[in-house]
Structures are given as structure tokens and as C-alpha cells.
C-alpha positions, 0 to 999 in steps of 0.5 A: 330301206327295208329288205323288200318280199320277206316277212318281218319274221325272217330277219332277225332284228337289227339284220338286213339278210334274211335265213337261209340266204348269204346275202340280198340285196336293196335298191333306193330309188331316185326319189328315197332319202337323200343323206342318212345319219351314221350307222353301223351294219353287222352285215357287211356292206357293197354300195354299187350301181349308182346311176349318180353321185354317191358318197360313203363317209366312212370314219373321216374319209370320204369315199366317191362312189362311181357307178362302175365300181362299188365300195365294200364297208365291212360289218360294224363300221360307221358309215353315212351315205350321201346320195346325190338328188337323182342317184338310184343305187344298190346296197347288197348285204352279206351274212359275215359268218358266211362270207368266205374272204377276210375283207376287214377293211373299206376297199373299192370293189370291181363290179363289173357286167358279171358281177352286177348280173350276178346280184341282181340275179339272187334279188329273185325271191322265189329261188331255191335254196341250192339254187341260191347258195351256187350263186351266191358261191359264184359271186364270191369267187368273182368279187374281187378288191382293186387297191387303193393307196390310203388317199386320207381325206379327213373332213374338218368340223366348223361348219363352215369348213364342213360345208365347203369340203362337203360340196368339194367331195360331191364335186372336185372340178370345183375350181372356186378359190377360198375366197370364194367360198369364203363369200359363199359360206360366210366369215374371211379367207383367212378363218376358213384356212385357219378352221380348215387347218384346225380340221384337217391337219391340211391347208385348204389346198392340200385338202383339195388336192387328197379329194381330187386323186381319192376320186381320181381313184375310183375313176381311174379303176372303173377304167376311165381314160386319163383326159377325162378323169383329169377334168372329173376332177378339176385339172385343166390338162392331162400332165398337171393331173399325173403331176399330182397324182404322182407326188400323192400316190407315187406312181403315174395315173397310167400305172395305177390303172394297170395295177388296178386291173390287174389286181381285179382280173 
């Protein structure tokens, strides 16, 4: 990636926004980079407008990204970024040093028509600087986190295991058993559960079901309805859905969402 319409210059290395400004923004195109090693920004990060799968794997918690909500990564964390094959996507950079609210930790973000709006209108280049910096201010105030409880999804390191949990983060409707991907990937059943246990610290079935309602989250926060997050994320009916929904997070999807809207409004 590279910050597009500014000289070499006036970034200084290692940094993606340029002086005088607070914050600029990057898109990836459909047809860039896929999946990129682990790196740590000194800006902070918002990944956001995928028009696809996104996933921010950050320490060893694997976040979705869908592209109603975005996902703040603040400066000087590890992350990889995965995209999906077709994904176009958004990553805005702040300046931390002038970055008004204490966000030290990973959180969904709301983006809505405003914010979004809002960003793509300080991609201009040619703005002037008192221009800029009201806008920028506008989007301070506007940014606002959604909670989210601390859903854990550890990810094992056989490769095999790696493998497996990596196509379940991209698509948690994935009914296959583990016998089933026990075929896929190679070796028996019972030493994928082993190395998935080994991993994890979870069986394979408690490791799917912390996918599942981590990115029933982020659905459920964009204000997605219940039904179809239920069959986003692999569940047959609406009830079975709460049902575990409830059990991880201890409040019902319905209940997380009002939360969710209400911390962002």
C-alpha cells in the first residue's frame, strides 16, 4: 500500500500520514494483495468499507470485518489482514499525538453514511489545511466504538489445525464435521481434536462456536436482523442461535444489538 498524491518527502518513514494532516486514508483494490505477513503500525488503524470478507488477525484473535462496521487497531499492535479474493477495502490511518480519544484496545467501530462520507471527503488532497483540520475534528466526534464482549478465538499452530480454523474464520456457516475436514486436510479425527485441543485450549466444537458468535457480533452491531445472522454464521434457526449466543456472551442477540446501538448513538 502506498499513501497515494504525496511526495515521498512528506511521509516520514515508517509513517502512512503525511504533516500537516491528522489522518488519510488508503483503499486496496480488488485486485491488490490478498493476505499480508503481520505488522505493527505507529498509526492507529480503521479497517472498514469492504465490499467482501475481511479478517484482522490480531495477537490470537481473529476478528471479521463486515462492511457496515469497521475495526479500530490501535498503534503499535501486530496485526495481519486477510482479505477475501474480490474484497475492495478502506484503511484510514491517524496521527496517535493527535488523536483526541484514549482507544488502547482493538474494538468495532461504527461507520455509518456519515462517518464514511466523512473520510472519503478528507481523501481530497488539495484541501486547505483549516479545511481539513475542521473535518478531521468532525470525524472525532463522530467516530464512535460499539462493545463488544471479549469473544476469544485463539488460533491453533499445527498447520493442519491452522488450516481448518482459517476457512471457519472466512466462513463460519461451514457445517463440515471434523471428520470431514480431517479428510480435507489430511491425518485422523482424533489428531486434528488432539492438535486442535493442544492449540486452542478449546475442543473443535467450542472453538467453532467462539467463531461463530465473535462474528455474529459484528453482524449483529452493523444491525443485521437475528434470522439472518443465525444463518451467516451457521445455525439452522433463529432459537438454537440465542441459545448459544446467550451461554457465551450472557445476554440474547436481541439485547446485544440494543446495546450495541445505543453505546454508538
Amino acid at each position: 500500500m502506498s499513501v497515494s498524491g504525496f511526495p515521498h518527502w512528506a511521509v516520514p518513514a515508517g509513517r502512512y500520514v503525511p504533516l500537516p494532516f491528522a489522518s488519510t486514508t488508503v483503499t486496496v483494490g480488488r485486485d491488490e494483495k490478498r493476505n499480508w505477513r503481520e505488522t505493527v503500525h505507529p498509526e492507529h488503524e480503521l479497517l472498514w468499507g469492504a465490499s467482501g470478507p475481511m479478517t484482522a488477525h490480531l495477537g490470537d484473535i481473529a476478528w471479521q470485518v463486515p462492511p457496515t462496521v469497521g475495526m479500530w487497531i490501535p498503534a503499535g499492535t501486530p496485526r495481519r489482514i486477510t482479505l477475501g479474493p474480490s474484497t475492495e477495502a478502506r484503511f484510514t490511518y491517524f496521527r496517535p499525538e493527535d488523536f483526541p480519544h484514549p482507544w488502547h484496545r482493538p474494538a468495532i467501530i461504527a461507520v455509518d453514511d456519515v462517518v464514511q462520507t466523512m473520510l472519503l471527503h478528507l481523501h481530497k488532497r488539495n484541501m486547505p489545511t483549516e479545511a481539513r483540520r475542521r473535518a478531521e475534528a468532525v470525524v472525532f466526534d463522530t467516530l464512535a466504538p460499539i462493545e463488544a464482549t471479549d469473544v476469544a478465538v485463539p488460533m491453533p499452530l499445527d498447520s493442519r489445525a491452522l488450516a481448518v480454523a482459517r476457512r471457519l474464520i472466512a466462513d463460519p456457516a461451514d457445517q463440515r464435521s471434523l471428520a470431514d475436514w480431517a479428510y480435507t486436510v489430511g491425518g485422523s479425527p482424533r489428531t486434528l481434536s488432539r492438535v486442535f485441543a493442544r492449540g486452542t485450549g478449546m475442543s473443535f466444537t467450542e472453538w467453532r462456536i467462539q467463531v461463530r458468535v465473535r462474528a455474529a457480533m459484528t453482524y449483529l452491531a452493523a444491525g443485521v436482523p437475528v434470522a439472518t445472522v443465525s444463518r451467516r454464521v451457521g445455525y439452522e434457526t433463529p432459537s438454537a442461535f440465542t441459545s448459544v449466543f446467550r451461554k457465551v456472551t450472557g445476554r440474547t442477540p436481541k439485547n446485544y444489538h440494543s446495546d450495541a446501538c445505543e453505546l454508538s448513538a
